[in-house]
N, C-alpha and C positions, 0 to 999 in steps of 0.2 A: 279761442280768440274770437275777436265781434268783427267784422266790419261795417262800418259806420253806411245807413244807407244815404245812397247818393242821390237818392232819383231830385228830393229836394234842393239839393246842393247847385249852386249857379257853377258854370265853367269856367275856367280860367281860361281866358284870352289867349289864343296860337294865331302865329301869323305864318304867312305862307312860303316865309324864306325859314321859320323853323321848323314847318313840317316837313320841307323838302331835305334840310339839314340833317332832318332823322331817318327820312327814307335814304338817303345817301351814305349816310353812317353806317346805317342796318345793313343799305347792300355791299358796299365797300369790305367793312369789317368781318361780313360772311366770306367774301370774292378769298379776302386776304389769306384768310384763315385758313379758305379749302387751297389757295394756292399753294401756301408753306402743307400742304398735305401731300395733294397730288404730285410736289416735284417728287415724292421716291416713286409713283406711280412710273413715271416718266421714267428713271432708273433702275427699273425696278431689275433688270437680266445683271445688269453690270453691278449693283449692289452683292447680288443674289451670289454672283461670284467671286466678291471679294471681303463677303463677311459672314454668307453662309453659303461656304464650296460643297460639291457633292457630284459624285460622279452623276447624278440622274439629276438634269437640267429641271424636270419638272418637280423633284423637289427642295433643289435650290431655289426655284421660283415661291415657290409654297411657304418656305421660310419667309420670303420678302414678306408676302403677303399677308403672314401670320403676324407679322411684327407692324402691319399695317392695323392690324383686328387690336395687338394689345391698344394702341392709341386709343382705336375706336369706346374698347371696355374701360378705360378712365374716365371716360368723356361724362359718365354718370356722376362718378364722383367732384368733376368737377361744375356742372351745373347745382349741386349740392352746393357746394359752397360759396361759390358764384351768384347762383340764382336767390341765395339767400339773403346774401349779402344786396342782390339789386332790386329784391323786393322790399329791403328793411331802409335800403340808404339811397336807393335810387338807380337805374341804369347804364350812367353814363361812367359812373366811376370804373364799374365792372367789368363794362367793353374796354375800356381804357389798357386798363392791367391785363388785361386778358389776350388780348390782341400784342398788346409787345409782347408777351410773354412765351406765344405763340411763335413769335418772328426771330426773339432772340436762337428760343431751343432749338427753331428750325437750322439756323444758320450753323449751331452748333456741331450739328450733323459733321460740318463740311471738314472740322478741325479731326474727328475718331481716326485712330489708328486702323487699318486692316488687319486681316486674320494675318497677312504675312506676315504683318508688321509687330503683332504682337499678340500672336494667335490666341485663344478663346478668350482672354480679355477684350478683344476684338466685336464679337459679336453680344458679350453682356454689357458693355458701355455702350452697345446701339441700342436694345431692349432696352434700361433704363433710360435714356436719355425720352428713349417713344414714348415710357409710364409719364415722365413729367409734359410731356408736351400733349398728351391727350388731358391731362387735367385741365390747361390755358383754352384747349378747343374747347373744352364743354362748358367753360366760362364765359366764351366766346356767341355759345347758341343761348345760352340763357337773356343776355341783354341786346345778341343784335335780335333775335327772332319776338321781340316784345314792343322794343320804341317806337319800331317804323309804323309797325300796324297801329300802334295805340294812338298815335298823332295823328293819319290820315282821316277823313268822314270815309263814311261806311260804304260808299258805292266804289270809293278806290282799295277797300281792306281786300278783297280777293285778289285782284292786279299786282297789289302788292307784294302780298304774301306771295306768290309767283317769282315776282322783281327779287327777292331778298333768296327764298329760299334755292329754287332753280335758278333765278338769272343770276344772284349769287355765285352760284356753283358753276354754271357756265363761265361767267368774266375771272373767276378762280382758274377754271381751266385752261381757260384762252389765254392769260397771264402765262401760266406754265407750261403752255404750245408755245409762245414767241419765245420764251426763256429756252426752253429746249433748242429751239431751231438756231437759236443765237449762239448756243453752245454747241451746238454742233460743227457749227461755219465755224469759230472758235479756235474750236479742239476737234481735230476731223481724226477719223479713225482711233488706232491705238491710244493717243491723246487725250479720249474722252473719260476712256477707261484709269488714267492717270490724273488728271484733274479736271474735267469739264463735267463727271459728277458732285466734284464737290462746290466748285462756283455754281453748281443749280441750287445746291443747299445753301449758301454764302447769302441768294440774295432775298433772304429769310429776313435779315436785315432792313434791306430795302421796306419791306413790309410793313415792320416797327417804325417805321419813320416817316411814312406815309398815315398810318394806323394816328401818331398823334398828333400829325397836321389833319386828320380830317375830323377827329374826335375833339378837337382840344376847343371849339368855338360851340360844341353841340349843347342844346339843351333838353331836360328831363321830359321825359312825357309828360302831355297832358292830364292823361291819367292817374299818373301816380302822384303828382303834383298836388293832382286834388284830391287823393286818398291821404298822403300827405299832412295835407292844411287841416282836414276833416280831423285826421288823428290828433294834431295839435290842439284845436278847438276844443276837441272831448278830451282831451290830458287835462287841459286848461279848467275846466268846467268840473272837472271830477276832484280839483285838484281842493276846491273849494266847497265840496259837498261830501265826496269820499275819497279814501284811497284809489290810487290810480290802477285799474283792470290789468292784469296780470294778460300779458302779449304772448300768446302762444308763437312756437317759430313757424318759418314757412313749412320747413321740411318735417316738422311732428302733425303740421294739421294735414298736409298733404299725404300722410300716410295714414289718417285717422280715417275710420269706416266710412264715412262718405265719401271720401276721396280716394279710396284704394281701388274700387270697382271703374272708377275712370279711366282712370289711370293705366289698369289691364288693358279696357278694350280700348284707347288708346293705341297700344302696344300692335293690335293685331293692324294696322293701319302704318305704323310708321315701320316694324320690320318690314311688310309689304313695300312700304314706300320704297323705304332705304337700301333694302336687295336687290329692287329693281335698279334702283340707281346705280350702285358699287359693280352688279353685273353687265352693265350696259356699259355708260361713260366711265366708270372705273376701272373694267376692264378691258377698255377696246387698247388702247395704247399694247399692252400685250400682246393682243389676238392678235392687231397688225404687223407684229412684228414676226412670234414664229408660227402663224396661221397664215395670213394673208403673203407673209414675206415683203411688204412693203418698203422702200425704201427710205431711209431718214427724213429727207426734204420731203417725201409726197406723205409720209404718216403724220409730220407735223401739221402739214395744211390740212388733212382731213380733218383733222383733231379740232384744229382750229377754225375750223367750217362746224365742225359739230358742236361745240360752243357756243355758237353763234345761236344755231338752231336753239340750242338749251334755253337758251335766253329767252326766243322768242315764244317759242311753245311753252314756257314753265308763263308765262305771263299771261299768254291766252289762256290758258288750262285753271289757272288763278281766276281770275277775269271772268269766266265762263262761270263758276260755282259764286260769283254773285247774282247770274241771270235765273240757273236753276237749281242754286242750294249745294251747299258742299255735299249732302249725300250725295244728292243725282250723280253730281259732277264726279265722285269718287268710281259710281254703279257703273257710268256709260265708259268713264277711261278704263277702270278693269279690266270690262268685257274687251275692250280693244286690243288691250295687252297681252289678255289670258290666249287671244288668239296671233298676234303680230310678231310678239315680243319672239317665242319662239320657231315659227317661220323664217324672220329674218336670220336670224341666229345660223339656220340651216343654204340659207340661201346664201350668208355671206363668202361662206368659200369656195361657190361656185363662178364666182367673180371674176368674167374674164379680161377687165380693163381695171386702171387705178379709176376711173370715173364711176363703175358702177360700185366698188367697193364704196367710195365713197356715198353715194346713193343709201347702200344699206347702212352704213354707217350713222352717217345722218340721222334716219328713221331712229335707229334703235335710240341714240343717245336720246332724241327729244320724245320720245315715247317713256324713256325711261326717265327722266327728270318731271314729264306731265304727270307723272302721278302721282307726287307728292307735295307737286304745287302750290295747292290746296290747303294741306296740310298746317302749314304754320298758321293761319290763321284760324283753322279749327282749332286748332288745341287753345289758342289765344282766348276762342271762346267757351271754351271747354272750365275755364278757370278762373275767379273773380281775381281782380287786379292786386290787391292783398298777396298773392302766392302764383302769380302767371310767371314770372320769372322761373319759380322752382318747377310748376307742374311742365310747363312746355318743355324747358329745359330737361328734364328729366325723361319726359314721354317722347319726346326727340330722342335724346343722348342713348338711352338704352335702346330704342327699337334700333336705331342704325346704328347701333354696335354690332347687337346682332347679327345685321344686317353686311356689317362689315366683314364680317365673315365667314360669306358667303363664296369671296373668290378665293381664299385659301380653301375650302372646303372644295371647290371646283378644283383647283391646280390637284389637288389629292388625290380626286376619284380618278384624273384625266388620265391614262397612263401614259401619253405620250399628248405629241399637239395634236395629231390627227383626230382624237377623239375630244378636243377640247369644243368645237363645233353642237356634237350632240347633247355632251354634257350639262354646256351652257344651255339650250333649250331644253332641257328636263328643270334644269334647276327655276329658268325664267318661270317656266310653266309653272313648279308646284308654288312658288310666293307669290304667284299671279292671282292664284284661288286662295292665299290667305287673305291678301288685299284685299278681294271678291268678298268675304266671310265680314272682315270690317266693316266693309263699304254697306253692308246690310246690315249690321251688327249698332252700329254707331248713331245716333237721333240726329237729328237737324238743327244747327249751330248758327243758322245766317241769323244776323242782327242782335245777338245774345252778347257780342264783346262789352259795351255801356251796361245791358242788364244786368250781367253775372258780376259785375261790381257789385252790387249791391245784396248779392248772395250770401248768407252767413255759412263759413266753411268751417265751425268749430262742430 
């Protein structure tokens, strides 16, 4: 495949209520997406019980968490189909579908049987149900993690990238901190355990309905708008001189030798990224509960304090690798983490108020979200617009799948909670020096999103 260069090409006209329509889309439709995730997060002891029992607490947890990773490993597949589809017909469609898609399966959850109820049928119509719902996620990271940045100018793409991918995942979380809290006042006690897990899944729903009031007024990137017009131009023009050039797909030029070594060290970046994430903010809700011993009401406000912070730190942390370059910005927060991430890990259980729990709490989540901040915009420039739908999607979806299963891997070795503490900081520790290995590995990306248009990826 050619892509047409652009540098000659005039821009098409954005205005400033559609750029912000796409940064709102991008972070919304991320928020939503991780929200219908992290509610099993939030359920994760009372699922663990009633769909995979076991006398040993931590490997009924293990199960949750496993069933949280199958999600994660579709997510590839479906940026594949997604991302291809939003490289070939545009982005908006993609988030569209993909986002209810999202919200319906999640809701779906709410209706399954339990193991009581209809024992091991039970726990294979949750498994299944996760395969189709990580396929809507990773259709999901293909078109929000592309429009926002490509519509913004360049001095806001790191901020961004920040805004969508961590602040994202924080306003995801904090969504599913009130939703909890709200179910819990709700359905207090025993109660919860009978239905205020499954109204957490129910308002999956809500999501989808949200998803196409904020999508349904959105318009295409800039970008692709004008890769777009160009294609048309040259169909037009060929059409009258030759046969029309045979269009390679996104997903065959993105695994063609130029783009498979990307694509790797890519990889060594976003598992880093995405471990750190899933081990911090994806697993505190656990630790708080049979580590710290926290109570309902006070583990939801932390949670929801740490969201907060998510937000703000994944924005600086973004923000900051426009002043000195997404490598820098990758090198100095590594080193931060390689030493932080695991410290606090140890310090949190020695926590002798709900105040300073929350304190380390805090830390680790926005520690663990700054470091892949970054991220979405690098890969954005990592890839000409022709196929950034597929390669990001993809260089995302696989590394934090990965990544995703990193706290079933944790609930495994742990044999009990006591040793969940240590555990967790060996694990933060060794993806902290994969991240490090990226962070050094990876060239310098600032300002290259408009260039690498114009790259021929065949």
């Amino acid at each position: 495949m050619s892509v047409a260069a652009q540098d000659g090409a005039a821009a098409l006209p954005v205005n400033q209520r559609q750029i912000m329509g796409a940064v709102l889309a991008s972070c919304m439709g991320w928020a939503l997406d991780l929200f219908d995730l992290f509610v099993l997060l939030y359920v994760a002891p009372v699922v663990g019980r009633l769909f995979f029992p076991s006398e040993h607490a931590m490997l009924s947890l293990a199960a949750v968490y496993a069933s949280f990773a199958v999600t994660l490993l579709m997510r590839p597949l479906g940026s594949a189909l997604f991302g291809s589809y939003a490289d070939r017909h545009g982005r908006k469609g993609a988030m569209i579908f993909a986002v209810v898609g999202v919200g319906i399966s999640t809701a779906a959850f709410g209706v399954l049987p339990t193991v009581a109820q209809a024992g091991l049928v039970a726990p294979i119509l949750f498994l299944l149900l996760r395969l189709v719902q990580g396929v809507f996620v990773g259709g999901v990271v293909a078109s929000t993690h592309t429009i926002g940045t490509e519509s913004v100018a360049p001095k806001y793409r790191g901020a961004v990238s920040g805004l969508i991918g961590g602040g994202g995942a924080g306003l995801g979380a904090l969504l599913a901190s009130l939703t909890y809290l709200a179910m819990s006042s709700i359905f207090p006690g025993e109660l919860f355990d009978a239905w205020g897990w499954r109204c957490m899944f129910f308002t999956g729903i809500v999501s989808s309905v949200l998803g196409l009031f904020v999508f349904n007024s959105l318009e295409e990137s800039p970008l692709w708008k004008k890769l777009a017009a160009e294609k048309a131009a040259k169909a037009a023009a060929q059409v009258k001189t030759a046969p029309v050039e045979v269009v390679r797909s996104p997903i065959r030029t993105l695994f063609s030798r130029e783009y498979r070594g990307v694509l790797f060290v890519n990889l060594l970046l976003t598992i880093g990224g995405g471990s750190g994430y899933y081990l911090t903010s994806g697993y505190l809700p656990t630790f708080l509960k049979v580590v710290s011993h926290a109570p309902n009401g006070a583990a939801a406000a932390i949670l929801m304090i740490c969201s907060v912070a998510v937000v703000f730190a994944s924005i600086a942390a973004g923000h900051l690798s426009t002043f000195i370059g997404r490598k820098s910005a990758f090198v100095w927060i590594g080193l931060i983490r390689l030493v932080a991430l695991p410290g606090l890990f140890l310090l949190l259980p020695t926590a002798q108020s709900i105040t300073m729990i929350g304190v380390y709490a805090v830390l680790l989540s926005a520690l663990g979200s700054a470091g892949y901040a970054p991220i979405l915009i690098f890969l954005n420039e990592r890839f000409p617009t022709a196929i950034r739908a597929t390669g990001t999607g993809l260089s995302w979806n696989i590394g934090f799948a990965i990544g995703g299963m990193m706290p079933t891997f944790v609930s495994l070795v742990a044999k009990d909670a006591s040793q969940l503490p240590s555990t967790l900081a060996i694990f933060v520790g060794a993806i902290s020096i994969i991240f490090l290995v990226g962070a050094f590995v990876v060239p310098e990306t600032l300002g290259k999103l408009d260039n690498s248009a114009a790259r021929n990826p065949s």
